[in-house]
C-alpha positions in Angstrom: 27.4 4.1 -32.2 24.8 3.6 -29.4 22.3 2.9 -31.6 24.1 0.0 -33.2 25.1 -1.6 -30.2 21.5 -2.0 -28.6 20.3 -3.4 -32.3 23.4 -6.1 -31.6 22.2 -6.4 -28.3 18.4 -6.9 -28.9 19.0 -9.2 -32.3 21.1 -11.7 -30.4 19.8 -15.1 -29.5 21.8 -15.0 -26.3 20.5 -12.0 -25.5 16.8 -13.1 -25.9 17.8 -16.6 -24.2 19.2 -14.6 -20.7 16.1 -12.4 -20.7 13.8 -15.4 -21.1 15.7 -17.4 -18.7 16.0 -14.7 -16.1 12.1 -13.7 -16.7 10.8 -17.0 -16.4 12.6 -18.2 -13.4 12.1 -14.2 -11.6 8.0 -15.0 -12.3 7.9 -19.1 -10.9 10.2 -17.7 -8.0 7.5 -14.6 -7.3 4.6 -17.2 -7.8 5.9 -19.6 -5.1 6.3 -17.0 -3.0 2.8 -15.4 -3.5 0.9 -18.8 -3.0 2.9 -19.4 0.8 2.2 -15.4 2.0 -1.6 -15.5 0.5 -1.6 -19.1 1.7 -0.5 -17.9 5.1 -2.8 -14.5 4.9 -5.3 -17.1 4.1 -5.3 -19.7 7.0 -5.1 -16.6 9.3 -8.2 -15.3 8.0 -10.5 -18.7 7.7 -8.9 -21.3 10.4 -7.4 -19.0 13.1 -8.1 -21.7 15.3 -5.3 -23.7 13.1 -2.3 -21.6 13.9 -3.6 -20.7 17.7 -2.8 -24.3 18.7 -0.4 -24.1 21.6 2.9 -25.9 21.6 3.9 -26.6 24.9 3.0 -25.3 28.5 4.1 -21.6 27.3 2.2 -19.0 24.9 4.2 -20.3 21.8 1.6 -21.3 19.0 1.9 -22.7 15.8 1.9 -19.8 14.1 4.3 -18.3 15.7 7.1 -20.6 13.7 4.9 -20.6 10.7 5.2 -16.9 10.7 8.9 -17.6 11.0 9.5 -20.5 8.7 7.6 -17.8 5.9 10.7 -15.2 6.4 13.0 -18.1 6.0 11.7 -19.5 3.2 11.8 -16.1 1.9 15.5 -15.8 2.5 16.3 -19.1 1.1 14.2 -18.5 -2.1 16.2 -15.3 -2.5 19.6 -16.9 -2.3 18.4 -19.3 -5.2 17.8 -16.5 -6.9 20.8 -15.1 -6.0 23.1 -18.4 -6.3 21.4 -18.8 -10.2 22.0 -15.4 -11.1 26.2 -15.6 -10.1 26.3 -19.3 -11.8 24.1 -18.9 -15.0 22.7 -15.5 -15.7 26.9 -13.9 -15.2 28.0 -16.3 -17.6 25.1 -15.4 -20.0 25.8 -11.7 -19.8 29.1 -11.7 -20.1 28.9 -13.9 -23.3 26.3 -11.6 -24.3 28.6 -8.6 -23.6 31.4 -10.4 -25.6 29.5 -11.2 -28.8 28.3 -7.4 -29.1 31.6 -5.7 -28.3 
């Protein structure tokens, strides 16, 4: 019974289109977020002089809310994630779930 299940599951086009959908936006959303950390990694190891530029009187530099902006962005670009996957990837399994059943 399993077994025919999974070869519903696997032969259907919605099945394929969730699993490309969900791939393909997982990857772009891990590649944006690879090119700002190594980008970041990257300007501290060749122009340190670039985020030690003081803002203010105090000991705040710019990379200080660089550094902070990065965790942000990180915890934006996970509630797109998130945001997609309760909008368009739940409807998608769901359907998916319905057409196997």
């Amino acid at each position: 019974m399993k077994e025919d299940i999974v070869n519903k599951l696997v032969s259907s086009p919605r099945y394929r289109e969730l699993v490309a959908k969900r791939s393909s936006f997982g990857w772009l959303l891990t590649a944006i977020m690879l090119v700002v950390y190594y980008g970041y990694i990257l300007v501290i190891a060749f122009k340190k002089d670039l985020l030690a530029i003081p803002l203010g009187e105090g000991v705040m530099t710019v990379g200080i809310p660089v550094g902070i902006g990065i965790i942000v962005f990180t915890v934006i670009i996970t509630g797109i994630y998130v945001h997609r996957a309760n909008a368009e990837f739940d409807d998608l399994t769901k359907s998916v779930l319905k057409e196997v059943e």
